[in-house]
Kinemage of the C-alpha trace (Angstrom):
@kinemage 1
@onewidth
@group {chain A} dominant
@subgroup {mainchain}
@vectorlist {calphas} color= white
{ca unk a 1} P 91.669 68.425 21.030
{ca unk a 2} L 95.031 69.057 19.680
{ca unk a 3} L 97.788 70.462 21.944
{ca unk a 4} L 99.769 73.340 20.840
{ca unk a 5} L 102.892 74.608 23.212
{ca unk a 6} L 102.834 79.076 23.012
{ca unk a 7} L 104.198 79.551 26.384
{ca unk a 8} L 104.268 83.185 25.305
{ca unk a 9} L 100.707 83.324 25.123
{ca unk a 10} L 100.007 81.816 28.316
{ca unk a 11} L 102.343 84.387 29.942
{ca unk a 12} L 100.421 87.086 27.808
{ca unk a 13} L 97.109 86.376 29.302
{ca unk a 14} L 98.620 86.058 32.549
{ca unk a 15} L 100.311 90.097 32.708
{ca unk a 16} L 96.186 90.825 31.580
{ca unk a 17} L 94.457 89.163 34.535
{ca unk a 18} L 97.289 90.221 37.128
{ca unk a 19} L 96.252 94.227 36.293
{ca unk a 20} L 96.316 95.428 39.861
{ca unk a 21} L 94.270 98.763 41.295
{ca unk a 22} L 96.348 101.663 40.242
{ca unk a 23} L 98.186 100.793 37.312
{ca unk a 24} L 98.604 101.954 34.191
{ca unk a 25} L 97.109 100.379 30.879
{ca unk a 26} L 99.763 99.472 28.378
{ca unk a 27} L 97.380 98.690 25.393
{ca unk a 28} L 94.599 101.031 23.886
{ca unk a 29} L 91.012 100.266 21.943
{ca unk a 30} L 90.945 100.880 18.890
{ca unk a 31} L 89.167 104.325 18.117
{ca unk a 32} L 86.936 104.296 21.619
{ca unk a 33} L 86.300 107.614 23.314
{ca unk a 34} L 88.165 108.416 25.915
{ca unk a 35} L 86.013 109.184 28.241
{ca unk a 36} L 85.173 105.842 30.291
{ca unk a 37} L 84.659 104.945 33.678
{ca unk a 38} L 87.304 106.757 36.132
{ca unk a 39} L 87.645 104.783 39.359
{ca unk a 40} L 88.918 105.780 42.844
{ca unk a 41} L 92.026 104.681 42.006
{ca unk a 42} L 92.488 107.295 39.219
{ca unk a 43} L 92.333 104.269 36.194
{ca unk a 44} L 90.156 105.007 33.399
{ca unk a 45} L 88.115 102.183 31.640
{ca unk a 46} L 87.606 103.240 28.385
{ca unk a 47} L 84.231 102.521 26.545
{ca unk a 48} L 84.297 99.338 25.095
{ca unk a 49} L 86.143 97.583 27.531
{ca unk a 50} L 84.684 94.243 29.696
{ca unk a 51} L 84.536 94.162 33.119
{ca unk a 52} L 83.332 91.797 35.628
{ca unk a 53} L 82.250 92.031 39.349
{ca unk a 54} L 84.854 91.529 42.097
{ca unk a 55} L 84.962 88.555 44.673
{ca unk a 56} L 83.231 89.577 47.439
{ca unk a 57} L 82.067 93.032 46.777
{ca unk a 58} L 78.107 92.844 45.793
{ca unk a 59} L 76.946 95.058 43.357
{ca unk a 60} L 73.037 96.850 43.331
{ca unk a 61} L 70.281 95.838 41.489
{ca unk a 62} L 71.267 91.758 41.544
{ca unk a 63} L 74.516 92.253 39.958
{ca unk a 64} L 77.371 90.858 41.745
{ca unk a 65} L 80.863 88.981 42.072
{ca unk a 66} L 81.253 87.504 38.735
{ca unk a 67} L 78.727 89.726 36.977
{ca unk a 68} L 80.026 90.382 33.158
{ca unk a 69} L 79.769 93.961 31.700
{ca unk a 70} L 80.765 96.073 28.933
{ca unk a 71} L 81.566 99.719 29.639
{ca unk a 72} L 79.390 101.919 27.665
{ca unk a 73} L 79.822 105.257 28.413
{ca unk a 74} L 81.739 107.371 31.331
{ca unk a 75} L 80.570 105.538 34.492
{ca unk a 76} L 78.264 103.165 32.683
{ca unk a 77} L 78.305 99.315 32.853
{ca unk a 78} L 75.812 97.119 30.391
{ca unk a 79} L 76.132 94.074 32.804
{ca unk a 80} L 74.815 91.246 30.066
{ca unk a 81} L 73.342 88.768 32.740
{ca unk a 82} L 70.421 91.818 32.705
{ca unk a 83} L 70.690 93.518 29.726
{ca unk a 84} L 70.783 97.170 31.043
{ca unk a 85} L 73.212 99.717 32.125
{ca unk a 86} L 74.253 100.087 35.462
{ca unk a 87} L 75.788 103.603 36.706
{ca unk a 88} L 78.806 103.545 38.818
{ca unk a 89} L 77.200 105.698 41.328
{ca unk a 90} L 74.397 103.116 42.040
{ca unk a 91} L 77.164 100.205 43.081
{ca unk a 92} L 77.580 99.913 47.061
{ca unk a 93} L 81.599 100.364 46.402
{ca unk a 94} L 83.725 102.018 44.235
{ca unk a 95} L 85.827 99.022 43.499
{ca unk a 96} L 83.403 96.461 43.014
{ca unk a 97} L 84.282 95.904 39.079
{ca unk a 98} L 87.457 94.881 37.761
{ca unk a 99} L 88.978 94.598 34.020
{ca unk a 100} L 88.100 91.449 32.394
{ca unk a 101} L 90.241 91.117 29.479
{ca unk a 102} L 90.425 87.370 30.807
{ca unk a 103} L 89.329 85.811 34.170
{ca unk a 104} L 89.932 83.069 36.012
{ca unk a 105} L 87.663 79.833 35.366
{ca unk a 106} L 86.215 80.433 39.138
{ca unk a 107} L 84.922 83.472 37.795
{ca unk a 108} L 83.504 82.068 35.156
{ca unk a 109} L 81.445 79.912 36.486
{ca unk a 110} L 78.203 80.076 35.891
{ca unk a 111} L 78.648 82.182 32.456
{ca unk a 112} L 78.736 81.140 29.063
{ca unk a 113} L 80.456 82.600 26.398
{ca unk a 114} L 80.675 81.666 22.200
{ca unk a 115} L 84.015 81.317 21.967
{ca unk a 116} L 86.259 80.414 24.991
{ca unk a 117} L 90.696 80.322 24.875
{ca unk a 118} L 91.484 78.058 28.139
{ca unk a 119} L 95.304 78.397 29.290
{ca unk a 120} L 96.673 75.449 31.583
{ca unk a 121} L 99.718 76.687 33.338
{ca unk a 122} L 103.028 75.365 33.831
{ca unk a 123} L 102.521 75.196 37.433
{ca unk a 124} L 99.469 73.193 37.760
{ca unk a 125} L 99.496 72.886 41.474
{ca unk a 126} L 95.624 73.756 41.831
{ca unk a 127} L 94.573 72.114 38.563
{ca unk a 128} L 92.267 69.087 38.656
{ca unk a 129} L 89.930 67.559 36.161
{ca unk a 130} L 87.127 69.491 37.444
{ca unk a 131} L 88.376 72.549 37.129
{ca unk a 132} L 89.493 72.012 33.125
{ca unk a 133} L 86.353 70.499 32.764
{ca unk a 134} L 84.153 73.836 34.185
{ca unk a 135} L 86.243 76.401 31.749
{ca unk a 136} L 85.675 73.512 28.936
{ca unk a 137} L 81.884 73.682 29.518
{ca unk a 138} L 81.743 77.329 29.162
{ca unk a 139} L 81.874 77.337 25.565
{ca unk a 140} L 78.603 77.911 23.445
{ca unk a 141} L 80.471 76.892 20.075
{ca unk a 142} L 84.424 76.665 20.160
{ca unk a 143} L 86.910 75.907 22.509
{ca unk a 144} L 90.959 76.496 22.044
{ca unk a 145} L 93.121 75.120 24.666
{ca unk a 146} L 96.553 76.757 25.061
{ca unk a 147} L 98.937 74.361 26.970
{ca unk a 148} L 102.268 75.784 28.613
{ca unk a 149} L 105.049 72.610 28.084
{ca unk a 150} L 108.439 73.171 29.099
{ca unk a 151} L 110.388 71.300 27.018
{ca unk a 152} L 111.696 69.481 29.887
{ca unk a 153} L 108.488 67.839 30.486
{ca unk a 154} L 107.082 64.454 29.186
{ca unk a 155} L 104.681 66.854 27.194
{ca unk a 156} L 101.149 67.431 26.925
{ca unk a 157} L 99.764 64.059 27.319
{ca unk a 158} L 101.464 63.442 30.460
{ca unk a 159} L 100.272 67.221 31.658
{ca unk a 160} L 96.270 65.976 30.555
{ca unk a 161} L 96.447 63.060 31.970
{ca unk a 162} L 97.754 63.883 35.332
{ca unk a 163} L 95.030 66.713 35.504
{ca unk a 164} L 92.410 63.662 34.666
{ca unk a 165} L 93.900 61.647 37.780
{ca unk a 166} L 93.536 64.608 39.618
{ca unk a 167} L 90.093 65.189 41.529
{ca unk a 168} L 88.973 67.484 43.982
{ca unk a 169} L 85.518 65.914 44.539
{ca unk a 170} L 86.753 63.027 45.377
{ca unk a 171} L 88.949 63.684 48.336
{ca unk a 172} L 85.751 65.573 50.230
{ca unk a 173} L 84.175 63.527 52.722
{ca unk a 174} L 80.616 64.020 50.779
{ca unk a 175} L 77.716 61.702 49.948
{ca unk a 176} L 76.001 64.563 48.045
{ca unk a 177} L 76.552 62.887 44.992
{ca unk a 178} L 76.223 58.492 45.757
{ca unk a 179} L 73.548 56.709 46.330
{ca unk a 180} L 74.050 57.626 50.421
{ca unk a 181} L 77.119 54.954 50.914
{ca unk a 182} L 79.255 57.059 52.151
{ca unk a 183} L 82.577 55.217 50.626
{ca unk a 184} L 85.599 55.267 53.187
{ca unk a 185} L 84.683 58.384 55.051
{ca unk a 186} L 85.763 58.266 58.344
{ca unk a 187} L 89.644 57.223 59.483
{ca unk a 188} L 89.787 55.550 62.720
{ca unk a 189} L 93.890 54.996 62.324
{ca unk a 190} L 95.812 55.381 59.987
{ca unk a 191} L 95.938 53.466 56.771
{ca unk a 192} L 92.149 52.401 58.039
{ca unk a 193} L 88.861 53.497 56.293
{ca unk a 194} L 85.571 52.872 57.485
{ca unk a 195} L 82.433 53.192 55.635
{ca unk a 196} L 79.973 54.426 58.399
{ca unk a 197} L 79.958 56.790 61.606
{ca unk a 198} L 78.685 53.781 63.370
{ca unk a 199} L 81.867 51.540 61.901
{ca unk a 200} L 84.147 54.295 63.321
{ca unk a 201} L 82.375 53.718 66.653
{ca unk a 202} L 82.677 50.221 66.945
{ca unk a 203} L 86.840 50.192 65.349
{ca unk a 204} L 86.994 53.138 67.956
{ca unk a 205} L 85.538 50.676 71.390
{ca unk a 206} L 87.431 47.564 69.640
{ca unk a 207} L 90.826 49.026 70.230
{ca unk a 208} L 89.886 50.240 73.779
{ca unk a 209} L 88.621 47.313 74.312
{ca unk a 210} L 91.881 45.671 73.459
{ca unk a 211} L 94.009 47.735 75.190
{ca unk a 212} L 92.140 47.232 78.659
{ca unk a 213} L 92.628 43.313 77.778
{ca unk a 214} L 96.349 43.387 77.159
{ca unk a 215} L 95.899 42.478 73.374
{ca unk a 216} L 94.099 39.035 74.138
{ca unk a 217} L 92.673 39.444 70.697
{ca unk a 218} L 92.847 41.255 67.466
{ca unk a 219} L 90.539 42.498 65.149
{ca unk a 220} L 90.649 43.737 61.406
{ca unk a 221} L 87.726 46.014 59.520
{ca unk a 222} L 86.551 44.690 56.355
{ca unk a 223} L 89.398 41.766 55.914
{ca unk a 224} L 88.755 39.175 53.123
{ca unk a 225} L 86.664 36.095 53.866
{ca unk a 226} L 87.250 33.864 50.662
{ca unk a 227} L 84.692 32.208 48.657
{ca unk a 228} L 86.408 30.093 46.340
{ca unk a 229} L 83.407 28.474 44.613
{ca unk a 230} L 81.794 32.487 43.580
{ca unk a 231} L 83.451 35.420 41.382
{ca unk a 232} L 83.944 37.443 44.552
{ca unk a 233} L 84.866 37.412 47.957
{ca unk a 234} L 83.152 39.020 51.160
{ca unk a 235} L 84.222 41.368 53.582
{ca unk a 236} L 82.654 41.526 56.778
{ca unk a 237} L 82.538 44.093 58.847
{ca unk a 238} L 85.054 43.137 61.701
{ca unk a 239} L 86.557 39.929 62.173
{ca unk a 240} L 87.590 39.176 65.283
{ca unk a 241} L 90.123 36.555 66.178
{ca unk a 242} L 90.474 35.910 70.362
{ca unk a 243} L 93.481 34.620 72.056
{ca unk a 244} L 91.483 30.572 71.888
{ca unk a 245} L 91.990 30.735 68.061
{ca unk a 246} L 88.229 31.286 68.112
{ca unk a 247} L 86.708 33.583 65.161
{ca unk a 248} L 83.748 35.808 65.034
{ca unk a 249} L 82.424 37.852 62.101
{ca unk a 250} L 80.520 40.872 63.545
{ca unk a 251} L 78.454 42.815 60.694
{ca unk a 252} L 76.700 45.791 61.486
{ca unk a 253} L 73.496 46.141 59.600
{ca unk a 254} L 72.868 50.073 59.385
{ca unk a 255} L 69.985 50.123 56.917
{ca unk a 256} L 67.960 47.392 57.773
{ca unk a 257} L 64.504 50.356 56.378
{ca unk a 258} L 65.947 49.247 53.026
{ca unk a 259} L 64.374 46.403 51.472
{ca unk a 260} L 66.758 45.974 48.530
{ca unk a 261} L 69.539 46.249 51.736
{ca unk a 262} L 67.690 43.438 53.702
{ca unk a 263} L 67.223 41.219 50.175
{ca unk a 264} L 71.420 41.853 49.945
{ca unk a 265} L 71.741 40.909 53.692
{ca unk a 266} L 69.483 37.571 52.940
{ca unk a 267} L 72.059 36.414 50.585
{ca unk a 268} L 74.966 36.867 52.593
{ca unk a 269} L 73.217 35.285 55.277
{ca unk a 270} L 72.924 32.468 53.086
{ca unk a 271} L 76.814 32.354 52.351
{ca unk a 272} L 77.740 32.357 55.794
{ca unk a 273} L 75.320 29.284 56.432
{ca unk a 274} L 76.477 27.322 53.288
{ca unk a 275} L 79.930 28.066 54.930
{ca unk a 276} L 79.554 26.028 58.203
{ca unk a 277} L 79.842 29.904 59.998
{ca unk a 278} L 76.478 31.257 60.631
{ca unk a 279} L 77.495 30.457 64.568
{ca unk a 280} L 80.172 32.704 64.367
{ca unk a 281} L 78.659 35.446 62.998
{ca unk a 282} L 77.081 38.769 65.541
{ca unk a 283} L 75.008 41.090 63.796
{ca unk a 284} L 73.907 44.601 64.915
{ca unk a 285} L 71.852 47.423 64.028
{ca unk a 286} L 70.810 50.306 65.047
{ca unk a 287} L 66.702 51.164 64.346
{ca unk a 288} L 66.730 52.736 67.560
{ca unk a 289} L 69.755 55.071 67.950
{ca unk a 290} L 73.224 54.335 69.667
{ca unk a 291} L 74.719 54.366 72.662
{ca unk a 292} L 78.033 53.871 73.980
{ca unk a 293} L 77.026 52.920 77.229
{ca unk a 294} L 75.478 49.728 75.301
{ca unk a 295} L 78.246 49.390 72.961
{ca unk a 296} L 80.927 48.634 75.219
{ca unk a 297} L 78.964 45.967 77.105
{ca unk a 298} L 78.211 44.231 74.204
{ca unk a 299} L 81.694 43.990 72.929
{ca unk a 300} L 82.792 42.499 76.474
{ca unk a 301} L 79.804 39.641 76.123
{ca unk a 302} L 80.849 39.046 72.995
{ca unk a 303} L 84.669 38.309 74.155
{ca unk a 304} L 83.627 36.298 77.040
{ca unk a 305} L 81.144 34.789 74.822
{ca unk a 306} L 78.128 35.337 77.517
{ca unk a 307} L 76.431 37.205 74.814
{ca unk a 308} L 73.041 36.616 73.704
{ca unk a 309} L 70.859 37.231 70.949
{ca unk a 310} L 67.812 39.845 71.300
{ca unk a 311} L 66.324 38.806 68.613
{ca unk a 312} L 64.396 35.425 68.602
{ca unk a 313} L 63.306 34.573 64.989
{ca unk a 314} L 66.905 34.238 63.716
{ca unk a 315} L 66.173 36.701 60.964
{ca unk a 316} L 69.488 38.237 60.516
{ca unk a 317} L 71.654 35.595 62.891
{ca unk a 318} L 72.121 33.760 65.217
{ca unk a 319} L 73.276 36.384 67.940
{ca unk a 320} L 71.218 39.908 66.811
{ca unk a 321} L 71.405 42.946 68.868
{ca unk a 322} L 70.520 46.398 68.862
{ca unk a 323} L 73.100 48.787 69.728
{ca unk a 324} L 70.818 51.098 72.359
């Protein structure tokens, strides 16, 4: 895609879509009747004209907000999602269609079109690489980007590729498109992500838990436990370091109904062991719910080091526990 600077056709297409209720049109049709579809607001549509259904006003007969039409006659629409003609009189309001010389790329989603002009903005506040890439995708067969570059700016390339670093998706806290790890959604403090609700629990009774002990140990989510002799490190859950000097490595297993999951856990299990620290490691899970009147217990045994495992085959570790 080549970019070409017209700023005055970006501010062109701009005056088009900002045609508010009640004014006048400064540009005609060439040879269309006159009559055409005469609003509330006294502007006349002439026949030929596209128009397209307002945000939030529904339209009868399954045409609605975002609906594309063509006016063909005086009070007539031929809305193309349906191929038929729609009267005026049989929408549920008066202003529920709007000029569509050129809409916005929210409104034109879900439509497709042959040939598609895309203008990106100077001001490029709400753009993101979403967004570019849904008015892209509405082209059937060509696609002509108009870019608006000051010539103050580093230029196009610097415009593209801060709209590629740019993603809307990614800052929601979703897992509607992954695999169900839900990737750093929950913030306990600041500057801290955690991976699970469960993870935000347990950061959430660690610090009370620390507080109520005067700081006689620290903790840290996820810190790096080095494996020189592999190609990666781990990062266990919490590692806990008390006031003694002593260490413990407390993983919480939330998916132990996954066999690829447990077949993971078995190999970090074996780390651990090769280490010389399978004592020091706690694991939890949680095939039977929460609660916090459990939780908090079990992070004072573990500090006094009175806890014990509930789990006697040694499966996971040496000190397993459920956390209800």
């Amino acid at each position: 895609m080549k970019g070409i600077e017209i700023p005055w056709v970006a501010n062109r297409a701009v005056r088009k879509i900002a045609v508010t209720a009640g004014s006048s049109l400064p540009w005609k049709t060439r040879r269309q009747p006159t009559q055409g579809l005469r609003r509330s607001t006294g502007r006349t549509c002439r026949q030929g004209l596209r128009c397209v259904g307002s945000v939030g006003r529904q339209a009868a007969g399954g045409c609605g907000s975002g609906s594309l039409g063509l006016v063909t006659g005086y009070k007539r629409v031929h809305f193309v999602e349906h191929d038929k003609d729609t009267s005026l009189s049989s929408l549920r309001h008066a202003e529920a269609l709007e000029l569509a010389y050129a809409i916005t790329v929210h409104k034109a989603q879900g439509s497709g079109f042959d040939h598609v002009f895309l203008i990106v903005p100077e001001r490029h506040a709400l753009l993101s690489r979403e967004l570019v890439y849904t008015g892209l995708t509405r082209a059937r067969v060509s696609v002509t980007v108009f870019i608006q570059v000051p010539d103050d700016k580093k230029g196009i390339a610097s415009l593209l590729e801060r709209i590629r670093r740019r993603s809307d998706v990614e800052t929601r806290r979703t897992s509607l498109l992954s695999d169900g790890d839900l990737g750093c959604a929950y913030i306990p403090e600041s500057g801290v992500n955690v991976k699970s609700r469960v993870e935000y629990i347990i950061f959430r009774k660690l610090e009370e838990a620390r507080l109520a002990r005067s700081g006689d140990f620290d903790f840290k989510y996820e810190e790096t436990y080095p494996l020189e002799d592999r190609p990666f490190d781990l990062h266990p859950g919490f590692t806990i370091r008390l006031a003694a000097g002593k260490v413990i490595y407390w993983e919480h297993l939330g998916r132990l109904t996954s066999a690829t999951y447990v077949r993971d856990w078995d190999q970090r299990r074996a780390i651990y062991l090769a280490k010389g620290d399978l004592s020091k490691l706690v694991t939890t899970h949680e095939l039977r719910g929460i609660s916090d009147a459990k939780i908090s217990p079990l992070i004072g045994a573990l500090l006094d080091g009175t806890l014990r495992s509930e789990d006697k085959s040694d499966r996971y570790s040496l000190c397993h526990c459920s956390l209800r």
